[in-house]
ZAFI-881815 format. One record per residue (C-alpha): y, z, x; residue in three letters; chain. Coordinates in nm, 4 decimals. Layout:
N
PT        y        z        x rest kette
PT        Y        Z        X  Ala     A
...
//
This chain:
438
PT        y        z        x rest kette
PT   2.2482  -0.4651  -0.8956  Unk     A
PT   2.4241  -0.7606  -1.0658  Unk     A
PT   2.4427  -0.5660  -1.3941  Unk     A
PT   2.5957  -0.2728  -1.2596  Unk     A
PT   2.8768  -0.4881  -1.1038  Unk     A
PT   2.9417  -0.6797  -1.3670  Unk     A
PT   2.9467  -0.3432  -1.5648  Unk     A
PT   3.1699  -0.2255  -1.3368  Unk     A
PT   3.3769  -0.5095  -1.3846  Unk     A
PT   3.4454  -0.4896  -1.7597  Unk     A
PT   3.4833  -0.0812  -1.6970  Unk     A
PT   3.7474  -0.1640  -1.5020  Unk     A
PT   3.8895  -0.4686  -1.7355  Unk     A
PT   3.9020  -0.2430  -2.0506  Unk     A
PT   4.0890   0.0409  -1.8316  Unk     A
PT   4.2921  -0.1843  -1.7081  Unk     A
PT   4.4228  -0.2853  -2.1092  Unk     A
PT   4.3741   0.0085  -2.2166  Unk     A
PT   4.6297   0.1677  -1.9490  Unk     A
PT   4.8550  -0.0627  -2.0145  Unk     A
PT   4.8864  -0.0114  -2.4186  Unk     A
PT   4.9154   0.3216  -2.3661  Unk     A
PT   5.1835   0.3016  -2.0970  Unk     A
PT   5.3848   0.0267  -2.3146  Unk     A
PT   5.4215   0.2894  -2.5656  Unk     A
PT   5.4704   0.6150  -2.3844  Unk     A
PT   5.8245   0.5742  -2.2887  Unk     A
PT   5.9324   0.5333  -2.6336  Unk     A
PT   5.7132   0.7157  -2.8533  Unk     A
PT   5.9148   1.0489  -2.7711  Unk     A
PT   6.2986   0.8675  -2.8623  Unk     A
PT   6.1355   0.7303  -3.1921  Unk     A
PT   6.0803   1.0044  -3.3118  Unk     A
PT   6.3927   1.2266  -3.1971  Unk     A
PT   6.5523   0.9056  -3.4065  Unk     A
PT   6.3491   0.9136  -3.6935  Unk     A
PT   6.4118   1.2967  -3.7545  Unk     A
PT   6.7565   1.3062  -3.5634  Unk     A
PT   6.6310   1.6234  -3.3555  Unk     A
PT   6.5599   1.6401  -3.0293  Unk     A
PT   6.2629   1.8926  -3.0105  Unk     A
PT   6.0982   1.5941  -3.2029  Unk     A
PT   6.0250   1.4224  -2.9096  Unk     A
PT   5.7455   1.6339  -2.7516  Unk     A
PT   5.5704   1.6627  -3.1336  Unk     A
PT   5.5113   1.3065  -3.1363  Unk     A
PT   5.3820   1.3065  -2.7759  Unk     A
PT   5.1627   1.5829  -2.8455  Unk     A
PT   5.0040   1.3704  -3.1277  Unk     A
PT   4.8823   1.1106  -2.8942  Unk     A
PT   4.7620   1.4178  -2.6847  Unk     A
PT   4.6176   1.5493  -3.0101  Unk     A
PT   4.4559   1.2749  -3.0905  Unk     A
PT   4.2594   1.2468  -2.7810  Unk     A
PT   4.1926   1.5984  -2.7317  Unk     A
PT   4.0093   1.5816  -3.0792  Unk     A
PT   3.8201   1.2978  -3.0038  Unk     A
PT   3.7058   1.3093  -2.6711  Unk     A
PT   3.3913   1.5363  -2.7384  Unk     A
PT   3.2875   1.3131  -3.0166  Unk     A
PT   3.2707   1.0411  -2.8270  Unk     A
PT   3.0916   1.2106  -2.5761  Unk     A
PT   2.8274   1.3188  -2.8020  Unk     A
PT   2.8063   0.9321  -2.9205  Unk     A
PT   2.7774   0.8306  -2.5783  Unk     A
PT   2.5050   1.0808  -2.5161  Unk     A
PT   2.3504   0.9062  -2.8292  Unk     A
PT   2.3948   0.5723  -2.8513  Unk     A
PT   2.5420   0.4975  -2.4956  Unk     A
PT   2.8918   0.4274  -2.3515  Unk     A
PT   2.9313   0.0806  -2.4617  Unk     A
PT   2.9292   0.2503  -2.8690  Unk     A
PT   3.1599   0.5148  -2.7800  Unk     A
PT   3.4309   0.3008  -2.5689  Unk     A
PT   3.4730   0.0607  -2.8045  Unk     A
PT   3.4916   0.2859  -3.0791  Unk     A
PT   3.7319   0.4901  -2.9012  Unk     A
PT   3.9891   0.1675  -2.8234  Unk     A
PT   3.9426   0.0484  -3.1497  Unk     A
PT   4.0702   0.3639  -3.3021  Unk     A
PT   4.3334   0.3257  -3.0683  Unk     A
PT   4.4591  -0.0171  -3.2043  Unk     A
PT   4.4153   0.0868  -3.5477  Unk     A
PT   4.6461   0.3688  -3.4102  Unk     A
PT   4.9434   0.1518  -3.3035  Unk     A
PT   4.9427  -0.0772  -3.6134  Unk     A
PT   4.9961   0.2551  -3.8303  Unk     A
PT   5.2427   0.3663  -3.5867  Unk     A
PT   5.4607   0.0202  -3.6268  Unk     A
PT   5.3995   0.1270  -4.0184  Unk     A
PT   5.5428   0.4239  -3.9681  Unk     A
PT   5.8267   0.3395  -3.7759  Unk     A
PT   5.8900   0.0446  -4.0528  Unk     A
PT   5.8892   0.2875  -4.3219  Unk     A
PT   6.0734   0.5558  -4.1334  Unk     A
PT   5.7941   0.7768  -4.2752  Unk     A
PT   5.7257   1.0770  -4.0083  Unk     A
PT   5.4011   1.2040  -4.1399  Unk     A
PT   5.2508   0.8340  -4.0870  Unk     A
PT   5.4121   0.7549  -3.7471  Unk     A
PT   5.2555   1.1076  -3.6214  Unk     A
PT   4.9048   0.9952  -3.7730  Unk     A
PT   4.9248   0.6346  -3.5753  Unk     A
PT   5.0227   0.8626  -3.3001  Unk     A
PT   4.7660   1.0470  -3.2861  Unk     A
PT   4.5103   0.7963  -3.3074  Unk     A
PT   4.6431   0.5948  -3.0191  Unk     A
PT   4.5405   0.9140  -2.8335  Unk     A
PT   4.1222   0.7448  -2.9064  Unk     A
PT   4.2387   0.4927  -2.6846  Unk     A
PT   4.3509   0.7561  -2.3980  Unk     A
PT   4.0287   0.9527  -2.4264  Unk     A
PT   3.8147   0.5804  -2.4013  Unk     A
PT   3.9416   0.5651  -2.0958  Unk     A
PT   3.8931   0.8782  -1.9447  Unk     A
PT   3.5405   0.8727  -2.0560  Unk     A
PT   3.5677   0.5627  -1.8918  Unk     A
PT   3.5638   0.7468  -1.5753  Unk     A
PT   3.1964   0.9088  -1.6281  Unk     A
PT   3.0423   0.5386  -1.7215  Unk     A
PT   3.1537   0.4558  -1.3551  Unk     A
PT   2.9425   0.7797  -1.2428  Unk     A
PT   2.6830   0.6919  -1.4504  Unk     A
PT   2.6128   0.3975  -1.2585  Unk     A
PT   2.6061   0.4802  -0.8869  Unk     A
PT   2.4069   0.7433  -0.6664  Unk     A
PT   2.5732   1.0911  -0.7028  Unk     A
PT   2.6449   1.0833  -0.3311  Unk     A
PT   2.9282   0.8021  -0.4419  Unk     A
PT   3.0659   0.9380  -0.7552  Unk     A
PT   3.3855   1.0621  -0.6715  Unk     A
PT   3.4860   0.7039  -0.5358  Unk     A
PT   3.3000   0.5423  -0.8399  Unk     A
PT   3.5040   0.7454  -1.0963  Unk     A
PT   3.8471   0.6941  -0.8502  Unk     A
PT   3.8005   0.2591  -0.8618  Unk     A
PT   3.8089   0.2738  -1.2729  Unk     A
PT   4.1052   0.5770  -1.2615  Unk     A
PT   4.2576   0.3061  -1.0278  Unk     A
PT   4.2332   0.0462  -1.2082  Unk     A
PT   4.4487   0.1631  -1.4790  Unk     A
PT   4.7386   0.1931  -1.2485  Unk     A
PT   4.7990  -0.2253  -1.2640  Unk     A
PT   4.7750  -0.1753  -1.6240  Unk     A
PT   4.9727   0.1317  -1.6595  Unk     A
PT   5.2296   0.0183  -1.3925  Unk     A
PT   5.3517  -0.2912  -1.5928  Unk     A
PT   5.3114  -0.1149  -1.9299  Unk     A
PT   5.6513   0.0309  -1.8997  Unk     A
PT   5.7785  -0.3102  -1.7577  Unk     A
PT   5.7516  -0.4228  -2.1321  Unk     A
PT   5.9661  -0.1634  -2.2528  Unk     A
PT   6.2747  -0.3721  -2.2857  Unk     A
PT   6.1093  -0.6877  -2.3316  Unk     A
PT   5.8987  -0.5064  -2.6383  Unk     A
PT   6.2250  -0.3794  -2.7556  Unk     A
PT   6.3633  -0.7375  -2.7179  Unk     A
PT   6.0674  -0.9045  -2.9535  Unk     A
PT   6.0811  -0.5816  -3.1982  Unk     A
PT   6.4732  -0.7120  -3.2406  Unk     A
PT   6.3585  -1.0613  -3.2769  Unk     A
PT   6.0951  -0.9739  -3.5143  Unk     A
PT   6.3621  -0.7511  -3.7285  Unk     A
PT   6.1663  -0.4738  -3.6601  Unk     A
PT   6.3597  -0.1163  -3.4726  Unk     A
PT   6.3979  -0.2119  -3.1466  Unk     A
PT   6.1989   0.0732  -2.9981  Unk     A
PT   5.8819  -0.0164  -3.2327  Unk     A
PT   5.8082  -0.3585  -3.0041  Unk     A
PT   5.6585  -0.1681  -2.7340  Unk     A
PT   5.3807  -0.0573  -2.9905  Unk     A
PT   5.2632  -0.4442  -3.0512  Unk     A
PT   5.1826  -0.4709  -2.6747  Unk     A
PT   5.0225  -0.1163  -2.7291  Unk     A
PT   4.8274  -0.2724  -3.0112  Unk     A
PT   4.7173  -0.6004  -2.8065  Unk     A
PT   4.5940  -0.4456  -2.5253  Unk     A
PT   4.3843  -0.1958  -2.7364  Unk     A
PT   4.2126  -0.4650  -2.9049  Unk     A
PT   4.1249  -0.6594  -2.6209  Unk     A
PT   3.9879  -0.3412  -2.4278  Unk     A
PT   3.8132  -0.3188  -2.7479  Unk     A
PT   3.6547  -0.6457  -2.6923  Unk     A
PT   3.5479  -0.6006  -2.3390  Unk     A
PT   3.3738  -0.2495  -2.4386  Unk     A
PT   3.1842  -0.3785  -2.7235  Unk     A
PT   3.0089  -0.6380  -2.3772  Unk     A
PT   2.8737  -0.3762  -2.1902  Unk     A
PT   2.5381  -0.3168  -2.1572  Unk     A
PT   2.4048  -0.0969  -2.4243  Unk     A
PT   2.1699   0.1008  -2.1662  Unk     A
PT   2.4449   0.2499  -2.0118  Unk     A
PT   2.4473   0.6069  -2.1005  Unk     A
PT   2.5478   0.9407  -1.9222  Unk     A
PT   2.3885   1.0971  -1.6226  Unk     A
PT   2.1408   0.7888  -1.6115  Unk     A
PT   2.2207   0.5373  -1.3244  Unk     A
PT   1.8463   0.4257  -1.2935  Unk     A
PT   1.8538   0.3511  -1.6646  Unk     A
PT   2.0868   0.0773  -1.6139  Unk     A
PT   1.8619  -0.2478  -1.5724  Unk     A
PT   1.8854  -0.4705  -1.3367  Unk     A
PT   1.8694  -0.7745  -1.5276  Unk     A
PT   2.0770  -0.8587  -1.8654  Unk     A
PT   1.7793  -0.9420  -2.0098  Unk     A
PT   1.6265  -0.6276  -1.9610  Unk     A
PT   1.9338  -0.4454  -2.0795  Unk     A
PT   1.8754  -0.5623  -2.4215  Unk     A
PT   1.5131  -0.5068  -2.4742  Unk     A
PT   1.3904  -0.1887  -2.6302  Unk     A
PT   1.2915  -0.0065  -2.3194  Unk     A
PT   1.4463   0.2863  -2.2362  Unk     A
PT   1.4217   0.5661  -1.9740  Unk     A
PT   1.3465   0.9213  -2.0068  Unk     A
PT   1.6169   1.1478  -2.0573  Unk     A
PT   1.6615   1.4754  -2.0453  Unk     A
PT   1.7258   1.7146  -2.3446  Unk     A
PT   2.1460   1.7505  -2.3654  Unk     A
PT   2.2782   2.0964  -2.3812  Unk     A
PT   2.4567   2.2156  -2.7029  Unk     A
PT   2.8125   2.3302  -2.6510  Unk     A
PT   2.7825   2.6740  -2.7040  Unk     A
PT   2.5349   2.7712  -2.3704  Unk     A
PT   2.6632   2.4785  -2.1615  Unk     A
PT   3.0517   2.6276  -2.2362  Unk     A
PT   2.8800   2.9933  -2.1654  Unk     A
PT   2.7236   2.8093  -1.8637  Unk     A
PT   3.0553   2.7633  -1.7528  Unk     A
PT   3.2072   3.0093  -1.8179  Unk     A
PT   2.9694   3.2047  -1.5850  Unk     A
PT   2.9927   3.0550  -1.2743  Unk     A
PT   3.3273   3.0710  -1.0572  Unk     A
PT   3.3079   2.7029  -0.9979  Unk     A
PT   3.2372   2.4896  -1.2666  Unk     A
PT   3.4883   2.6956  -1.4339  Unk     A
PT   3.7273   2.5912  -1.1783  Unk     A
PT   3.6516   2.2409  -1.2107  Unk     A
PT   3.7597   2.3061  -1.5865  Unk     A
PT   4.0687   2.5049  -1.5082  Unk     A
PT   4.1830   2.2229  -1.2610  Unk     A
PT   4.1174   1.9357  -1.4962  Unk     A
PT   4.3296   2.1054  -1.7809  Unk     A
PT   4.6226   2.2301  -1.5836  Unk     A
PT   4.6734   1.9074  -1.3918  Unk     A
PT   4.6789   1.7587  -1.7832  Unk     A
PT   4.8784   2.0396  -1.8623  Unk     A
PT   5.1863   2.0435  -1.5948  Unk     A
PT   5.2131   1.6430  -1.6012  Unk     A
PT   5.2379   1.6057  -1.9842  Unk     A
PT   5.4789   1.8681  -1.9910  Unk     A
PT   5.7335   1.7327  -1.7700  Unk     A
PT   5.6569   1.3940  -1.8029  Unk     A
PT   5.6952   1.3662  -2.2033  Unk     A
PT   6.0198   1.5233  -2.1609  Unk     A
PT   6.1801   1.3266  -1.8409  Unk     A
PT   6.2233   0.9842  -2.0755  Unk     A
PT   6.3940   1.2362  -2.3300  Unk     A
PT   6.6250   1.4156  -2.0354  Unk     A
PT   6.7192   1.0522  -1.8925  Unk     A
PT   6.8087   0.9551  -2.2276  Unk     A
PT   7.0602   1.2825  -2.2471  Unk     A
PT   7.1766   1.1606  -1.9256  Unk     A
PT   7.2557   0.8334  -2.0535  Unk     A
PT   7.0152   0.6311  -1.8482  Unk     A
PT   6.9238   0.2636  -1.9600  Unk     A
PT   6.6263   0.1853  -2.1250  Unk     A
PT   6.5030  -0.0197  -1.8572  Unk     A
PT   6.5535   0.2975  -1.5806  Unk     A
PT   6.3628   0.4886  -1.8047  Unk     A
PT   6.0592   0.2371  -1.7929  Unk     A
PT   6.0558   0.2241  -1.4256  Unk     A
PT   6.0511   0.6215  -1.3670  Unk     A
PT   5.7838   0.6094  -1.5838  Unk     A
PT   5.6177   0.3008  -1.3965  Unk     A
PT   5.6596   0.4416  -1.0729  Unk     A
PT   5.5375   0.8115  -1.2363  Unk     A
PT   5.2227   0.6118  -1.3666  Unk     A
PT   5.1741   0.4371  -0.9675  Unk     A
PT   5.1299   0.7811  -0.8465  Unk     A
PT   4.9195   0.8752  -1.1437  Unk     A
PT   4.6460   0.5961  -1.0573  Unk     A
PT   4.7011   0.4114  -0.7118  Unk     A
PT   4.5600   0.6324  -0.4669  Unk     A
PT   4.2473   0.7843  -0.7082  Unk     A
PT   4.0186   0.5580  -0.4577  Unk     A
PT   4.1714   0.7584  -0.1756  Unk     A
PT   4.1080   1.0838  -0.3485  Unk     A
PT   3.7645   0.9851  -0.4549  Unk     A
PT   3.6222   0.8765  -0.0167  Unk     A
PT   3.8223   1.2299   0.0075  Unk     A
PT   3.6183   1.3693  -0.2318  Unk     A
PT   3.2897   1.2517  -0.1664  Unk     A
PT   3.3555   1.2810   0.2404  Unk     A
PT   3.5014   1.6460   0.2220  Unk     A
PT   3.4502   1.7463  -0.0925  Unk     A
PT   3.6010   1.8187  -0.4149  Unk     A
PT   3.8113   2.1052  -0.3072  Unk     A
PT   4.0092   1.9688  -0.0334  Unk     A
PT   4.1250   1.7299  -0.2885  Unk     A
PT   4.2410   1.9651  -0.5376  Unk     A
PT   4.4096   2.2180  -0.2357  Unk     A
PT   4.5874   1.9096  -0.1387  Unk     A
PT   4.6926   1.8668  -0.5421  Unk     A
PT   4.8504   2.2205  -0.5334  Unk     A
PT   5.0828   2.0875  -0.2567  Unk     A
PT   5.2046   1.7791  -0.4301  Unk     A
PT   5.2459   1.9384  -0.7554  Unk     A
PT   5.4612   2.2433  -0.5940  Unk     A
PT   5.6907   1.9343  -0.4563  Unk     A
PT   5.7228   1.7528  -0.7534  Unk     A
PT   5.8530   2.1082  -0.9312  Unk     A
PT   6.0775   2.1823  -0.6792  Unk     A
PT   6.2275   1.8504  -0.6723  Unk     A
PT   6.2442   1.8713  -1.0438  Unk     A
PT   6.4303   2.1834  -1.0098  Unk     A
PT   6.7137   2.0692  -0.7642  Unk     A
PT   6.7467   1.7641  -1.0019  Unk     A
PT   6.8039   1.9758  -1.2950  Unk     A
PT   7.0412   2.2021  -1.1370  Unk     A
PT   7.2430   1.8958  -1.0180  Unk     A
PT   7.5847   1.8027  -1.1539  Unk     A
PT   7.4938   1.4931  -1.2071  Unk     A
PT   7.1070   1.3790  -1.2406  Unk     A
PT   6.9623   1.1923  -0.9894  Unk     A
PT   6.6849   0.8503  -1.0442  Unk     A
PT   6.5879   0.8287  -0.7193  Unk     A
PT   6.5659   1.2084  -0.7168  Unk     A
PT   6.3862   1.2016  -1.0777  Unk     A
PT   6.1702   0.8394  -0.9793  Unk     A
PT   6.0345   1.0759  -0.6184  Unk     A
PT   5.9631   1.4029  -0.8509  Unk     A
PT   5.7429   1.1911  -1.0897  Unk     A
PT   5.5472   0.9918  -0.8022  Unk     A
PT   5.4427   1.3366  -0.6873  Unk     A
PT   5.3628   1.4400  -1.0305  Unk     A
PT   5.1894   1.1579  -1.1303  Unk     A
PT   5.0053   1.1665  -0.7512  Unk     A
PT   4.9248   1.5760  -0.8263  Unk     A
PT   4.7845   1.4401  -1.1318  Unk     A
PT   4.5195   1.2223  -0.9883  Unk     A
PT   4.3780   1.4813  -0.6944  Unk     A
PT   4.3624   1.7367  -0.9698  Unk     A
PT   4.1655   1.4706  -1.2055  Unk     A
PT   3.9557   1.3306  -0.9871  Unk     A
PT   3.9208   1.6571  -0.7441  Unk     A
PT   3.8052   1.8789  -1.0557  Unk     A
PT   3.6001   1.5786  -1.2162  Unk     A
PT   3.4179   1.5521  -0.9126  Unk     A
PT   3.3641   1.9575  -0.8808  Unk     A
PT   3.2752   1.9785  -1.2426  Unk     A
PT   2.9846   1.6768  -1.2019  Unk     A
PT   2.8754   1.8182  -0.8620  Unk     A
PT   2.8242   2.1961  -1.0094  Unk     A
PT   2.6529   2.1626  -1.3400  Unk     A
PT   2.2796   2.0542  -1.3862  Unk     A
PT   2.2166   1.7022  -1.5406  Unk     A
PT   2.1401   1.7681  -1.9105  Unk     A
PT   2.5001   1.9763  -1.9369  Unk     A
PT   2.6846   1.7293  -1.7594  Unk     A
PT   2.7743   1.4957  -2.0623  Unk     A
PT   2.8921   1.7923  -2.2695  Unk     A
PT   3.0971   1.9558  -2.0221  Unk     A
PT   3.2654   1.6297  -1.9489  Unk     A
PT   3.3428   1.6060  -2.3338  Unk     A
PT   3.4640   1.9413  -2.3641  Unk     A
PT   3.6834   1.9169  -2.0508  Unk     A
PT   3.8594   1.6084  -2.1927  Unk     A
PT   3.8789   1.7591  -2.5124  Unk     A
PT   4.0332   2.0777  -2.3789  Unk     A
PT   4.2530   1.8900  -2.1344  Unk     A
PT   4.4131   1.6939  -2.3598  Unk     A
PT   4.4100   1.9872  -2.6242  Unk     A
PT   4.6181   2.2076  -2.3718  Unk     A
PT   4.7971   1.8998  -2.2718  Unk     A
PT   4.9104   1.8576  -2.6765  Unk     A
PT   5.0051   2.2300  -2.7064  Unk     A
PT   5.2382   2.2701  -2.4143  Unk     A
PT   5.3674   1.9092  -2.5410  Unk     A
PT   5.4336   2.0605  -2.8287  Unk     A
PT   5.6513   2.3445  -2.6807  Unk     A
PT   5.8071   2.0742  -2.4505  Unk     A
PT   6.0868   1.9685  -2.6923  Unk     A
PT   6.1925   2.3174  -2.7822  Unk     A
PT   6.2375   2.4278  -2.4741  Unk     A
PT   6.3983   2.1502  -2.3249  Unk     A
PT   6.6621   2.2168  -2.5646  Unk     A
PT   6.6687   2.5719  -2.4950  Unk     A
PT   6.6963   2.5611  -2.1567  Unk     A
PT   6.7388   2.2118  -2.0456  Unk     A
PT   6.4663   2.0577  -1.7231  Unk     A
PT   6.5122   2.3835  -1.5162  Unk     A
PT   6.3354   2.5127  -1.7890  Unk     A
PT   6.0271   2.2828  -1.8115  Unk     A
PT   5.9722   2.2888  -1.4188  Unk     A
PT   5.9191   2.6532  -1.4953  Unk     A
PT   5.6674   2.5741  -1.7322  Unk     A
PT   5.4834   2.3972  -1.5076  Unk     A
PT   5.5312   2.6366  -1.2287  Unk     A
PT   5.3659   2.9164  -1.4417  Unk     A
PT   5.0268   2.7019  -1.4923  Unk     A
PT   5.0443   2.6324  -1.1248  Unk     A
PT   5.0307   2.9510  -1.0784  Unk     A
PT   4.7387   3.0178  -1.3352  Unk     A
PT   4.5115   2.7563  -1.1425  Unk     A
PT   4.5733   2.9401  -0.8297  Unk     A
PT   4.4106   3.2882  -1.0056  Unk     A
PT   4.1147   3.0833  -1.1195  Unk     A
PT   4.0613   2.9671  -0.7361  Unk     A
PT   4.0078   3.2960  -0.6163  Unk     A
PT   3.6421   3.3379  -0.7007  Unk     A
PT   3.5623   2.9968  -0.7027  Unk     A
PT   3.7045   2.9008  -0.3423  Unk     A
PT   3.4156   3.0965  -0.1340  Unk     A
PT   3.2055   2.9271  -0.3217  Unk     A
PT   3.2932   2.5354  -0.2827  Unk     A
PT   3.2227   2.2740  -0.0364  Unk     A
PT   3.4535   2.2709   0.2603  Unk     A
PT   3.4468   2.0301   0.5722  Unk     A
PT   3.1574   2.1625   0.7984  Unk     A
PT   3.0425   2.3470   0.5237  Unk     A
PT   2.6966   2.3244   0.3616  Unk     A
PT   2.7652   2.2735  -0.0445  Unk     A
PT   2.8149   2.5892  -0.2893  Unk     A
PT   2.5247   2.8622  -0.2682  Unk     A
PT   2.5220   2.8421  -0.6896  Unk     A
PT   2.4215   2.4491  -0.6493  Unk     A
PT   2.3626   2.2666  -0.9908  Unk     A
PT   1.9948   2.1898  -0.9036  Unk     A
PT   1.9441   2.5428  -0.8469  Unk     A
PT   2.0691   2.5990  -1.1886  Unk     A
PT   1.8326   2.3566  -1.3836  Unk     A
PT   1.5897   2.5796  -1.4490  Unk     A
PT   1.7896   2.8884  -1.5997  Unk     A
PT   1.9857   2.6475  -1.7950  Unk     A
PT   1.6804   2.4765  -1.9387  Unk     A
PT   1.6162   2.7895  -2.0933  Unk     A
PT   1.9756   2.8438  -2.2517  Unk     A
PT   1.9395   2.4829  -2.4313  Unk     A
//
């Protein structure tokens, strides 16, 4: 029992870093490099390359953890991530684009570390708690994440001091915090690996002997994907994890970039993006007891309603004369808040509905794909800002709404409800038929 908190602990430590080096940089990553290229659908390339980056990764590093446990992939994953930020201070130092973009991109490791983060949690608690297991590590990142964009100006401040641009200093907190997440990773026990609570010891001494626990056999990607793609719910789960990724990337990459049209300060940038990043991460432990108590789908129903609030507040603040920061700082706490039921809702729903030996590679390829979908629509972000301005981009994200709403109708009868008995199509009922597809 003493392991698993103290595993628990340094899960939480290295989230807590890493959420902060990626939050230090996020504000700015966008304006370097609208400045570096002098256009402004710039901005959403370079966020899509830490997007990229992770969505490119994150099976990968699933399939390490499956091999070699979480403690090998995590630390891989944030190292990557503070190679990342030293070549994207390079970049920005040589005012080379092609570089920057690469640093970019592998600062995204450090983003899918820490969502994979969120499955080590699961893996070391009864199922009947995973939902708040996986919500106390999303949380966690929120202290990190919070004051991340605190050091905005004071990274921009040291990048002056240092004669670096200005807008680069943020990236040496970025590359800090990696490392040390880095560190705390590469302490965890090596036992811990995915879908395999009872093969984390109870002793540190037994965590480094050569024992092991039996396993079972991990589906390929092909028939777990099929799998998937079969049944109404886990698809769901899928759908839900992407779109949330999908709709928050692609207004939040551009609202730093809009403020900045709007002539906003630095600093009132960094705290709509703090306060954006609070709703992100402080209430996952709420979602999580609402998960586990209620189940998965009440979370994500109650994620539909906060995202539809956060567009339509976006939308009166883009048809303003004048934009609004406490009108923009409210639109990206619901976001950020939408965010977080749709993460931890559709997590939960995707662990609860798939049989053991396909969880690990359905979690992979859900990163991968969220972040994938999340880099695409980032990628269209810039462009069509400038088209048409933050009306525009609302729209965007009303469209997936709407998208995850067609996916629900199969998979709704199907879920667990208050006084409802779980979903007919249960994952243990599964095992069987899907030991067969492997």
């Amino acid at each position: 029992m003493k392991t698993r908190t103290r595993a628990q602990a340094k899960l939480i430590t290295a989230q807590l870093l890493s959420g902060a080096g990626i939050a230090s940089g996020y504000a700015v990553g966008g304006l370097l490099a609208e400045e570096i290229t002098g256009k402004t659908s710039m901005a959403g390339i370079a966020q899509m390359s830490v997007i990229l980056g992770a969505g490119l990764i994150a099976y990968p590093l699933a399939v390490l953890a499956g091999k070699a446990g979480r403690r090998t992939a995590l630390t891989l994953g944030f190292g990557i991530g503070t190679i990342g930020a030293t070549v994207v201070l390079l970049g920005v130092a040589l005012q080379f684009l092609p570089l920057f973009m690469l640093g970019m991109m592998l600062c995204g490791s450090a983003t899918a570390s820490g969502l994979q983060a969120r499955y080590a949690a699961v893996d070391l608690v009864d199922p009947a708690n995973a939902g708040r297991a996986m919500s106390l590590v999303v949380w966690a990142t929120t202290v990190g994440s919070v004051l991340g964009p605190s050091f905005t100006a004071p990274g921009a401040h040291l990048g002056a001091a240092l004669g670096m641009n200005e807008l680069a200093g943020p990236y040496l907190i970025s590359m800090t915090a990696f490392g040390l997440a880095t560190l705390v990773a590469s302490t965890l026990t090596k036992k811990i690996k995915p879908g395999a609570a009872e093969a984390v010891p109870e002793s540190t001494e037994s965590a480094e002997s050569g024992d092991s626990a039996v396993e079972p056999p991990t589906m390929k990607l092909g028939p777990a994907l099929r799998f998937a793609l079969a049944r109404p719910v886990p698809l769901f789960a899928m759908v839900t994890i992407i779109a949330g990724q999908m709709m928050m990337t692609n207004v939040m990459v551009m609202t730093p970039v809009h403020m900045d049209h709007q002539e906003f300060s630095l600093g009132a940038i960094g705290i709509v993006v703090s306060v954006h990043i609070a709703g992100m991460y402080a209430l996952s432990p709420v979602f999580g007891w609402m998960a586990d108590r209620w189940g998965p789908g009440t979370v994500i129903a109650g994620g539909v309603l906060v995202f539809a609030t956060a567009i339509i507040l976006g939308v009166i603040d883009a048809t303003a004369e004048v934009s609004s920061m406490v009108l923009l700082s409210i639109a990206l706490i619901f976001l950020g808040i939408g965010w977080s039921m749709f993460l931890i809702g559709g997590s939960a729903l995707l662990t609860a509905s798939v049989p053991q030996h396909a969880k690990v590679t359905l979690q992979g390829a859900s990163d991968a794909a969220m972040n994938l979908g999340g880099a695409l629509i980032a990628a269209m972000a810039g462009t069509v800002l400038q088209a048409g301005g933050f009306l525009w981009i609302n729209m965007m994200a009303t469209i997936v709404l709407l998208i995850t709403l067609a996916f629900s109708i199969r998979a709704v009868p199907l879920m667990r409800w208050p006084g409802r008995g779980r979903a007919p199509a249960k994952a243990e009922d599964d095992a069987a038929e899907t030991s067969q597809m492997h």
